[in-house]
C-alpha positions in Angstrom: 79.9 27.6 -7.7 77.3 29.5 -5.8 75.2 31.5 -8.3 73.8 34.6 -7.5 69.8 34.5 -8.2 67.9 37.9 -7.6 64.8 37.2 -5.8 62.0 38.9 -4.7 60.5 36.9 -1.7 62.7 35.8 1.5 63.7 32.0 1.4 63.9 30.1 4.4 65.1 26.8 5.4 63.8 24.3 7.3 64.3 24.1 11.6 67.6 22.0 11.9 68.0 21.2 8.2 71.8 22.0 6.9 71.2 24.3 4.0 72.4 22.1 1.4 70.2 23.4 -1.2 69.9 26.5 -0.8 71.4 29.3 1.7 70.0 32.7 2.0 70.9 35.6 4.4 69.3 39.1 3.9 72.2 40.4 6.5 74.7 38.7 4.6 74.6 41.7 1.8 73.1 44.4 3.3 70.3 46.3 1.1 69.7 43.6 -1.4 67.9 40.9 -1.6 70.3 38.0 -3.1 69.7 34.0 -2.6 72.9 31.9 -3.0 72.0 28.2 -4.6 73.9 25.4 -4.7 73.0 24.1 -8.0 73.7 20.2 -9.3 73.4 20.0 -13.3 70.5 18.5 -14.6 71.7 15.1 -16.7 69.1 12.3 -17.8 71.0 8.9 -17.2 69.4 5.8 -19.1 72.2 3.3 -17.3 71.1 2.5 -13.7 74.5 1.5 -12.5 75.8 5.2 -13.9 73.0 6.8 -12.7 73.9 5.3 -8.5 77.4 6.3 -9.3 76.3 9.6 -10.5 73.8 10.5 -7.3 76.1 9.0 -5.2 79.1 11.7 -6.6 76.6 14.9 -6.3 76.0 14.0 -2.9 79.7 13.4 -1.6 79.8 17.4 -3.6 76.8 18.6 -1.9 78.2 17.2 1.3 81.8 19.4 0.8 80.1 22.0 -0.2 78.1 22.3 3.2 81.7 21.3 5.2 83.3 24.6 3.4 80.3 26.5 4.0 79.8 25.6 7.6 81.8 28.6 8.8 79.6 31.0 6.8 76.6 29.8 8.0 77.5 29.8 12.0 78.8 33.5 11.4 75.9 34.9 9.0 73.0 33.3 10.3 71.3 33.2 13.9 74.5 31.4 15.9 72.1 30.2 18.7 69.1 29.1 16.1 71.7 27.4 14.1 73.6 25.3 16.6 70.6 24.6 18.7 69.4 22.8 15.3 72.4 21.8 14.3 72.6 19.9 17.7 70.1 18.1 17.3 71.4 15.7 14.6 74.9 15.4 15.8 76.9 15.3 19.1 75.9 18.5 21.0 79.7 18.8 22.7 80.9 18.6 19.1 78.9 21.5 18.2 80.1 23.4 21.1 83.7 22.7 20.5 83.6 23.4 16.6 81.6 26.5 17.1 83.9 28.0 19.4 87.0 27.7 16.9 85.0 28.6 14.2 84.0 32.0 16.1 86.7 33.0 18.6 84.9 36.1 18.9 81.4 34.8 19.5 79.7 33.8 22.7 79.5 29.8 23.3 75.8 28.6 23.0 74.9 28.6 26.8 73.8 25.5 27.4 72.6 26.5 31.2 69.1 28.7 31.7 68.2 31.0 34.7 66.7 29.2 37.5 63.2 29.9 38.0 62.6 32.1 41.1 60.8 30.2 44.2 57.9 31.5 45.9 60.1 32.4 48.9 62.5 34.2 46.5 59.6 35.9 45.0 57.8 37.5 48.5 61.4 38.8 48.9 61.8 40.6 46.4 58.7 42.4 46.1 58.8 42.6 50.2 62.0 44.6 49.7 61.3 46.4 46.4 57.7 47.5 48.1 55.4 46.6 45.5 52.4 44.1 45.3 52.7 40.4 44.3 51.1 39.4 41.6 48.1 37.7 43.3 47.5 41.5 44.7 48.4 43.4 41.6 45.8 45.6 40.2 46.9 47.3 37.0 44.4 50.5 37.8 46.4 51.1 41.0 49.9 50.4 40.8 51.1 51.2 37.3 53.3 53.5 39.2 53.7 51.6 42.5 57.0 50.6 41.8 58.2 54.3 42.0 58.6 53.6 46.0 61.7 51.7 45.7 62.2 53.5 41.8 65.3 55.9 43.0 67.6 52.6 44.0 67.6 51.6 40.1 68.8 55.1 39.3 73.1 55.7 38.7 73.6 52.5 40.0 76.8 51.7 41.3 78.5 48.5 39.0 81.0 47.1 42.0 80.5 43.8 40.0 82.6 44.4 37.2 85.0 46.5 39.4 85.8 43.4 41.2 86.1 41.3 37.7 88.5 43.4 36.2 90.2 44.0 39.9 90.8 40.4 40.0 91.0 39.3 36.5 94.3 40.1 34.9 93.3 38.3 31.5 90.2 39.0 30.4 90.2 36.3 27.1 90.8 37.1 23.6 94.6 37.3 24.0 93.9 39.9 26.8 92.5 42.9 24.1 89.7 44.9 25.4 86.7 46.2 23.7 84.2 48.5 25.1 81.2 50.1 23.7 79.0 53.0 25.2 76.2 54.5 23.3 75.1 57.7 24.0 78.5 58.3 25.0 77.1 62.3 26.4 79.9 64.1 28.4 82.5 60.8 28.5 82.4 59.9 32.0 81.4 56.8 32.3 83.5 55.9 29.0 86.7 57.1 30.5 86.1 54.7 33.7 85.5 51.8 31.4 88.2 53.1 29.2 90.5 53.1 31.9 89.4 49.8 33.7 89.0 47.8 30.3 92.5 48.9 28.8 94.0 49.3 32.2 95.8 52.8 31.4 96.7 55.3 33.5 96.0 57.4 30.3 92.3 57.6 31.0 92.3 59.6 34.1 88.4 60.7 35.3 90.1 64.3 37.2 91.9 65.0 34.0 88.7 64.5 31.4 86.6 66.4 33.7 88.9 69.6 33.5 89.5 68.7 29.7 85.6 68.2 29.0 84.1 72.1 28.9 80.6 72.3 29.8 78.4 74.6 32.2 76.1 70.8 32.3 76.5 68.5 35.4 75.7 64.6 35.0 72.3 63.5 36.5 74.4 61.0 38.5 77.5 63.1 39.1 79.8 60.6 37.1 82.2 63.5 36.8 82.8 63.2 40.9 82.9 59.1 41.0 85.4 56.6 42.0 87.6 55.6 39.1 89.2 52.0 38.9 93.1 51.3 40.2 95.5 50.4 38.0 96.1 47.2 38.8 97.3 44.8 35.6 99.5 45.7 32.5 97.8 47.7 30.3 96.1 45.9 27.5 95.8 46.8 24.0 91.8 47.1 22.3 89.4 50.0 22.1 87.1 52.3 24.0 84.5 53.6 21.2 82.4 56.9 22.5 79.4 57.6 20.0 77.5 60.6 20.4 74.8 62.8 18.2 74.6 65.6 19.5 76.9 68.1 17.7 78.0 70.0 20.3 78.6 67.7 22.9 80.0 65.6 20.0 82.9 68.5 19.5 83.6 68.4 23.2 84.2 65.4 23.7 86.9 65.4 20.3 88.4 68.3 21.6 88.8 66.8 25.2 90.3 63.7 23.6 92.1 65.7 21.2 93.5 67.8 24.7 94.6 64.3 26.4 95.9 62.3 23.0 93.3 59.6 24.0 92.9 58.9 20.4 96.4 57.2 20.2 95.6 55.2 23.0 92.4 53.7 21.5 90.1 56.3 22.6 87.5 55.9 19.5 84.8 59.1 19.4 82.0 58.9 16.8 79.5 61.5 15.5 76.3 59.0 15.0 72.8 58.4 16.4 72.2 54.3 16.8 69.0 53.0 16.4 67.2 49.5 14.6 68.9 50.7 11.1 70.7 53.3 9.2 70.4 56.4 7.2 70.3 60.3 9.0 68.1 61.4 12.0 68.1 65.8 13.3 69.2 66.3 16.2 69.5 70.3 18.0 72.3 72.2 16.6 75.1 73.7 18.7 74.0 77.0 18.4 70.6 76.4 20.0 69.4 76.1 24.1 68.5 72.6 23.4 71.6 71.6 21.7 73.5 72.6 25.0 77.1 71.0 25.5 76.1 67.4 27.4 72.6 68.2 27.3 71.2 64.5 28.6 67.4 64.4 28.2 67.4 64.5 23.7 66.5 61.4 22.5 66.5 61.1 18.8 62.6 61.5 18.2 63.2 65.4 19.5 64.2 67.1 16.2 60.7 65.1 14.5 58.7 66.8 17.1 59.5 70.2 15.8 59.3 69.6 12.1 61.5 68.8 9.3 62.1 72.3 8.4 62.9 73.5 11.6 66.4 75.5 11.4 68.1 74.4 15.4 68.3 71.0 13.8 71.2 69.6 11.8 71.6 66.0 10.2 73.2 63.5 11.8 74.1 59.7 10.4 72.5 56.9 12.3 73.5 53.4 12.1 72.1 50.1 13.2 74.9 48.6 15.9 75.7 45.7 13.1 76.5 48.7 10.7 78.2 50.9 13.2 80.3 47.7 13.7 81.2 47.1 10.0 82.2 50.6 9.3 84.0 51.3 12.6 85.1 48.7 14.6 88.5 47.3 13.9 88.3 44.5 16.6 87.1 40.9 15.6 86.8 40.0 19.0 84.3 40.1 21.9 82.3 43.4 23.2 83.5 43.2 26.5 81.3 45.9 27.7 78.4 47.6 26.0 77.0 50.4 27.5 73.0 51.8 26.0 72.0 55.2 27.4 70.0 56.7 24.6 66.8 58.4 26.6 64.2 56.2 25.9 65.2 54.3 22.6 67.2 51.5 24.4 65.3 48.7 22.7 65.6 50.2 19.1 69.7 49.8 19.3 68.7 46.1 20.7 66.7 45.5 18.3 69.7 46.2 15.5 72.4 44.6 17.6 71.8 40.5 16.7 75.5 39.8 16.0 76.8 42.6 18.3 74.8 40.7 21.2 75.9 37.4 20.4 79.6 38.6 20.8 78.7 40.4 24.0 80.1 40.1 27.3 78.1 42.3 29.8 75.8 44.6 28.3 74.0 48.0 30.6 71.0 49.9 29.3 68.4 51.9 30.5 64.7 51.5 31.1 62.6 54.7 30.7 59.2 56.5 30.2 60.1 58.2 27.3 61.4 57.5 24.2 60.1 54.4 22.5 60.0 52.5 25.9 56.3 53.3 26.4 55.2 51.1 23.6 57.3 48.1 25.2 56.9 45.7 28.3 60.2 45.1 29.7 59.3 41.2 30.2 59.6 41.0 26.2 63.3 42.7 26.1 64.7 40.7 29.0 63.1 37.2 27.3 64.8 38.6 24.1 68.2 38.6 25.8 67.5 35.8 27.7 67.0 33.7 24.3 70.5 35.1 23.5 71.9 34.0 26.2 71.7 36.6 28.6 70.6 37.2 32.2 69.3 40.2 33.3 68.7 42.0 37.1 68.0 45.3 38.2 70.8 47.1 38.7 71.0 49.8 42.1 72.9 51.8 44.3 75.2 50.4 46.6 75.9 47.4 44.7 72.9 45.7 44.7 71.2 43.6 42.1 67.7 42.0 41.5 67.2 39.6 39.2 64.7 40.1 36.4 65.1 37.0 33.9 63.0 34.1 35.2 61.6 36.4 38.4 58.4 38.5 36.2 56.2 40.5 38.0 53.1 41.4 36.3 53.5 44.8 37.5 57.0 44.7 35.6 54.6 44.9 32.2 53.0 48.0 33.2 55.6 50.4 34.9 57.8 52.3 33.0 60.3 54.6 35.0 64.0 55.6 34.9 65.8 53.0 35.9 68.8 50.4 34.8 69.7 47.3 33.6 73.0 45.3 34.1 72.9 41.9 31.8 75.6 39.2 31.6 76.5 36.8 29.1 76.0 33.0 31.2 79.1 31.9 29.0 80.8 34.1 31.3 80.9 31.8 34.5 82.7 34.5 37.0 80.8 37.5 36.3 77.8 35.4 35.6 78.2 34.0 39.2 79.3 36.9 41.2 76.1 38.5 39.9 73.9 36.2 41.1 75.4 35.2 44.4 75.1 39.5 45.2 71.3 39.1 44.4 71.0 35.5 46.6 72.9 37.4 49.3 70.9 40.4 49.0 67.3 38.4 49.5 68.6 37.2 52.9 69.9 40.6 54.4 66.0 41.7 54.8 
């Protein structure tokens, strides 16, 4: 049996060695540090034929031992690390195959990359965004060049999905939608995904908007947007809405609570997301900055002011693997995942490993605030890319532009409001309607 050794100092295994030795996962029980071994008794054998049969038995048990552990380590550890290594010492199509039974609610390992933009490709895109190539690019100059074509990245609309979950009646994982959107603010854009994801009527933009009671308007007017047609049965799953600010927290229950959205898998959460857990302050309801839908409060605004400042109230925080284990009840894919959290995008990234690798289509957004300044874009989008995920710039009018593989050095440098749409490559229609907008786009000017 597995024995449970406390240790002080991480173990790690070997690149595309199967831990049959030892296996060690700090995630695997969170706040401790616990090493599982697979221990073999130590016996002294005198008779050489006995001591053959004897190895020879500890290895056919070391080798069942890693068969029924197999499953444990493809959910616990890295999945694209693992089966990358694993890969390499057996039939990679194998892999594949077992991994996806294994983890029906993970993302295949994409085996396909982004393509490397051309030069022609390139001299579009910065002809149309208006800012320099990198052969012109002079860092003392532009840092804010890109602010010319800045606006377009701004409430962008997503016609992309639209037309996915227009045309798609199944949407996998015996049809159950799951949709995330942190930062959830006034609940716009959650209804709209509530209502396309779960195809329900129930989730009607009009009706939220009179429900919702605030004196704040959305900085993109989500509250006067097109909502999706009901088009396919409705589907079971769950729309989960979380929110730290108190007050705009209690509208938002009380708008559900108005609607009964909560029966029909409407899921609203009082918590901050960030790269781990424990409580942040954020403005309390009865101060101007702790406004009903107030959108500019990122969760470094209650530091600012000092601990001891009395407009700010305690509010739990979780990373989005922890938010998962305490919340979620699904075990499948993240259909959608929304980020909007004024400048601390990356943080709740940074915490969302196994969230990510079960991730459909993910948004967030790309600021000067928040914790954005002391990141360069490039690093997030290779991040994702490693997971699996390709990246664009996502604008008005249903335009894209293609970040992963297509850098600009000016892309490490500028930091404005803007968005990002990312898609899971495992996801071969959304993956390619995404792309063909961006190859159709570079030819229109």
């Amino acid at each position: 049996m597995p024995l449970n050794i406390q240790s002080s100092l991480p173990l790690t295994l070997p690149r595309g060695i199967p831990p049959s030795t030892a296996v060690y996962d700090e995630r695997l029980i969170k706040g401790k540090n616990t090493a599982h071994f697979l221990c073999a008794p130590s016996i002294e054998f005198t008779n050489g034929r006995i001591k053959k049969l004897a190895i020879t038995i500890i290895f056919l048990l070391g080798s069942l031992n890693w068969l029924l552990l197999q499953n444990t380590i493809l959910r616990r550890f890295d999945k694209t690390e693992v089966v990358e290594n694993y890969a390499k010492l057996i039939d990679k199509t194998e892999v594949v195959d077992n991994y996806a039974k294994l983890n029906k609610s993970v993302n295949a390992p994409s085996t396909d990359r982004a393509s490397l933009c051309t030069d022609e490709q390139r001299k579009k895109i910065a002809h149309q965004l208006q800012f320099p190539d990198d052969a012109d690019f002079n860092s003392s100059i532009h840092t804010t060049y890109l602010g010319i074509r800045a606006p377009w990245f701004r409430c962008p609309d997503a016609v992309w999905l639209e037309k996915i979950y227009e045309e798609e009646a199944d949407i996998g994982n015996d049809n159950s939608f799951l949709g995330i959107s942190v930062g959830c603010n006034k609940g716009h854009d959650a209804i709209r995904t509530a209502r396309m994801g779960l195809s329900s009527e129930a989730f009607d933009a009009l009706a939220w908007k009179n429900s919702f009671q605030t004196e704040e308007t959305s900085a993109c007017k989500q509250e006067n947007s097109r909502q999706a047609s009901i088009i396919h049965p409705k589907r079971d799953g769950e729309m989960h809405c979380i929110e730290p600010m108190p007050s705009t927290f209690l509208a938002l229950k009380n708008a559900s609570d108005s609607l009964n959205l909560q029966e029909k898998g409407f899921v609203i959460t009082h918590a901050a997301i960030s790269s781990t857990h424990g409580k942040v302050r954020f403005p309390a309801a009865n101060v101007t900055a702790g406004s009903i839908g107030t959108e500019d409060i990122g969760i470094d605004y209650c530091n600012s002011k000092g601990a001891d400042d009395p407009g700010c109230e305690e509010v739990p925080v979780f990373s989005l693997e922890d938010y998962f284990d305490k919340y979620v009840r699904a075990k499948g894919p993240v259909n959608i995942l929304q980020i909007d959290v004024e400048g601390w995008d990356f943080d709740v990234l940074f915490g969302a490993s196994s969230v990510l690798d079960r991730t459909h289509y993910l948004e967030f957004e790309y600021h000067n605030s928040g914790n954005w300044n002391k990141y360069h874009l490039p690093d997030a989008i290779r991040l994702l890319d490693g997971k699996g995920f390709t990246c664009y710039w996502a604008a008005k009018y249903g335009r894209l532009w293609r970040i992963t593989e297509c850098y600009f050095d000016i892309y490490n440098y500028w930091h404005g409001w803007s968005n990002i749409a990312c898609v899971h490559r495992s996801q071969n229609k959304l993956a390619g309607k995404m792309e063909r907008i961006f190859l159709d786009l570079l030819e229109m000017w």
